[in-house]
N, C-alpha and C positions, 0 to 999 in steps of 0.2 A: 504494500500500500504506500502508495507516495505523497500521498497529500494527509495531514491531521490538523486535527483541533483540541487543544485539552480547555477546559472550564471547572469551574466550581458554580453548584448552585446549591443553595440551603446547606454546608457544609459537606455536601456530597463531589466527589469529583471523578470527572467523568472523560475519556479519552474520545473522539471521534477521527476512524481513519476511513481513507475510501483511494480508490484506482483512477477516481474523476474528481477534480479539481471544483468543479461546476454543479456535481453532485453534493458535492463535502458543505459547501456553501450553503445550497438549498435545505439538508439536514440540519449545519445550525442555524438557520433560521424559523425550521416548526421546534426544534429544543426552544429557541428562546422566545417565542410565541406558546409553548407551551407551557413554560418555566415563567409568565407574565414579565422577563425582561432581568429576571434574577439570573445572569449568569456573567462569570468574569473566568476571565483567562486565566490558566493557572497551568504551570510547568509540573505537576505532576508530588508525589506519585498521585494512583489511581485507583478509584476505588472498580468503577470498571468501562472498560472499552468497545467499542461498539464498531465494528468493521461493513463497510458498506462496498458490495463491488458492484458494476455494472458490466454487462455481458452483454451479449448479443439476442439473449433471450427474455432479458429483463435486469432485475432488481436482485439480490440479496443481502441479507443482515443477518450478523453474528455479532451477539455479548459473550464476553471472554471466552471464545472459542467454541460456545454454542450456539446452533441454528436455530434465527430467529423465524424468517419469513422470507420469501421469495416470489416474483408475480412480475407480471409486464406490466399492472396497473399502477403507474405511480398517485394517484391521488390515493389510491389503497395503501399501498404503500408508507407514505408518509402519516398518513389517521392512526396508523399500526404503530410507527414512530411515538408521532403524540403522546399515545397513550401509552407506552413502554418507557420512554423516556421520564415522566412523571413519577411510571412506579419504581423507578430504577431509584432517580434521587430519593424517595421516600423510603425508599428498602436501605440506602445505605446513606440516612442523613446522621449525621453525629452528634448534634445537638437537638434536634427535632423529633419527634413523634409523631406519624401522619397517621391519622385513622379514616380508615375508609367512612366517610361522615359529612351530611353534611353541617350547615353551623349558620349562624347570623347572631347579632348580637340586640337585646330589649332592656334599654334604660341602663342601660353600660353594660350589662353584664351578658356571657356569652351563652349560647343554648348549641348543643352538640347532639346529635342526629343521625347516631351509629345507625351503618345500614349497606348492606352490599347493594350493587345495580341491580336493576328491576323491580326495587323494592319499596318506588313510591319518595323515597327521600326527595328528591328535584322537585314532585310537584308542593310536597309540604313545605321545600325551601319558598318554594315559587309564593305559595301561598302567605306563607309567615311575612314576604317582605311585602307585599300588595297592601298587606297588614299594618305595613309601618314598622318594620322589624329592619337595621341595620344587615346589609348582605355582607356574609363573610366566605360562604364557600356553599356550593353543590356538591362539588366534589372530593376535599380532604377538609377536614378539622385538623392542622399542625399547630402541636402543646410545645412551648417551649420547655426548656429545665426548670423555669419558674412556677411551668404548670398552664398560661395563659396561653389564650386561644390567639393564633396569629392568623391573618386576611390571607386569603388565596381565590380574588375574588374573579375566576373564569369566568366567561359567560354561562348561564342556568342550560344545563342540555338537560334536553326534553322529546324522549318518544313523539317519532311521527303523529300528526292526530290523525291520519288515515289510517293507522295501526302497521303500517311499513317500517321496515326494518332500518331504514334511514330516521337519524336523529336531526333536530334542530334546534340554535340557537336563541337566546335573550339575553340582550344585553341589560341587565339591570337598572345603570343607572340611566340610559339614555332611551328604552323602551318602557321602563317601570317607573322613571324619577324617582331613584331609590339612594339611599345614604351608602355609600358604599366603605366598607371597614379598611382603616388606613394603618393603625395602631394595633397593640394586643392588649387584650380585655382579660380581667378574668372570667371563668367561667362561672356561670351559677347553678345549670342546670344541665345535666346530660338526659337525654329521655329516651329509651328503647322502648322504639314502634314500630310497628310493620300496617298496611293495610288489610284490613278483613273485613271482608262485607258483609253487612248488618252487625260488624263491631259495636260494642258500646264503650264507654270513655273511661277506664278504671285505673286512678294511675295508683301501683300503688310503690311507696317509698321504699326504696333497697337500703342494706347498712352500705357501710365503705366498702367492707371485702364480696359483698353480692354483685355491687354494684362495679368493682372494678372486672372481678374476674369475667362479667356476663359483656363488658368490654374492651376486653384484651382480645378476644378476637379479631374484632375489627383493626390493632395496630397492624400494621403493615411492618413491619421491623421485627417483629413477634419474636422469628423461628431463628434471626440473626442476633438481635442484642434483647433477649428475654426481662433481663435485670435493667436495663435504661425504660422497657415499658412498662414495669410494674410500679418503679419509681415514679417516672413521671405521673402514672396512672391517679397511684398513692395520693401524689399531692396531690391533686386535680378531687380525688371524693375527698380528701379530708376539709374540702370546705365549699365543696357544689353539693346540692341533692341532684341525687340518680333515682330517676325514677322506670320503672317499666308498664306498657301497657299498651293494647290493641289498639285501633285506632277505625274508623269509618274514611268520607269523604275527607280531601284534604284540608277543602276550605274553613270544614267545619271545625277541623284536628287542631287547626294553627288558632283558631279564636280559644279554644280549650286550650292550647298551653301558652296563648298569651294571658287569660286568666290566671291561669296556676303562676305565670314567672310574676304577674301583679299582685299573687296574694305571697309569694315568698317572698317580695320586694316589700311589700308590708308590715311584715313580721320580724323584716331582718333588723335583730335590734342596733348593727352596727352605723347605720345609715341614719344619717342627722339629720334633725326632725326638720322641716320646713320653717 
């Protein structure tokens, strides 16, 4: 490979080589379109590297010497990038914590939205911010060492409404006039939901270690630095409530735990009085 790129993003660092000059270029341009503009040069070492050739038959990609993807379609191609790229830095961030999650922030404090794809999280992000809920993320909740929930604010993707297999975009702040998260908040609330139909609204309150363990799943770092997620985790319940619980229609999800984050906002006796 004659042409690279090495970078740092979120403390992850990342090698890009390729046999095209022109190709290597266009890769880091969806990393840093995917990466929202976090990424800076860095001489190495690495945490890992990504090999791109071009052939006469198409495309392929390999991380540290495993085969990723291959195909003549480059707009497929690169979407496959996007999304690999993300979970790369997030598998090997060193200070960060990404959970598959999404997040927005109500009255400073942040709400975390553990949930794999398919699973409804986008439209209840979608819906929370419609609501008036600060946009932090659809797609990762990243905790810093502090514990605080940091912005990762991509556009909201959201299933086709034809029920096609193609997804589409929203731009929050410029389709929603939405507040968009610049800083890190703490958190207040994590809430594990899923949607089920003719759900009813039960949330009920996990301790610390219910609540962490039924969210360690969702780090993405997990099976690599076990002990930086349980930490982080740790801090994060010893002063959010976690709660669990089904969930119906979204619209109706997000006005239910904007109530619930108003009445823990209520009660929180540290928060000075008006």
């Amino acid at each position: 490979m004659d042409h690279s790129y090495g970078f740092e993003a979120y403390d992850a660092r990342v090698m890009f080589r390729s046999n095209d000059a022109e190709f290597l270029q266009m890769a880091v341009s969806v990393a840093r379109k995917a990466l929202l503009g976090q990424v800076k040069t860095h001489g190495g070492p690495y945490d890992a590297a990504f090999e791109f050739e071009t052939t006469d038959n198409g495309y392929e990609m390999q991380r540290n010497g495993e085969h990723l993807s291959s195909g003549d379609n480059i707009e497929l191609f690169f979407g496959y990038l996007d999304d690999i790229i993300r979970i790369t830095v997030a598998e090997f961030s060193k200070k960060m914590v990404f959970l598959h999650a999404g997040a927005v922030a109500w009255d400073g404090k942040g709400l975390i939205l553990p949930a794999m794809s398919h699973r409804g999280k986008s439209s209840l992000v979608l819906e929370l911010v419609r609501a008036g809920a600060q946009y932090f993320s659809d797609d990762f909740a990243i905790l810093d060492r502090r514990g605080r929930l940091n912005p990762f604010a991509r556009p909201i993707s959201m299933r086709s409404r034809d029920g096609g297999s193609m997804n589409y975009e929203i731009d929050a702040k410029e389709e929603l006039g939405a507040s968009i998260g610049i800083s890190a908040v703490e958190v207040g609330l994590i809430a594990l939901t899923e949607y089920k139909s003719h759900a009813r609204w039960r949330p009920r309150i996990l301790s610390t270690g219910e609540g962490v363990l039924a969210t360690l799943p969702f780090a993405i770092p997990l099976q690599r630095d076990p002990a930086k997620c349980l930490r982080v985790l740790n801090l994060v319940g010893s002063h959010a409530t976690l709660i669990e619980t089904p969930r119906g229609d979204a619209k109706r999800a997000a006005m239910q735990l904007i109530d619930f984050l108003n009445k823990l906002s209520a009660s929180d006796p540290s928060r000075p009085c008006p």
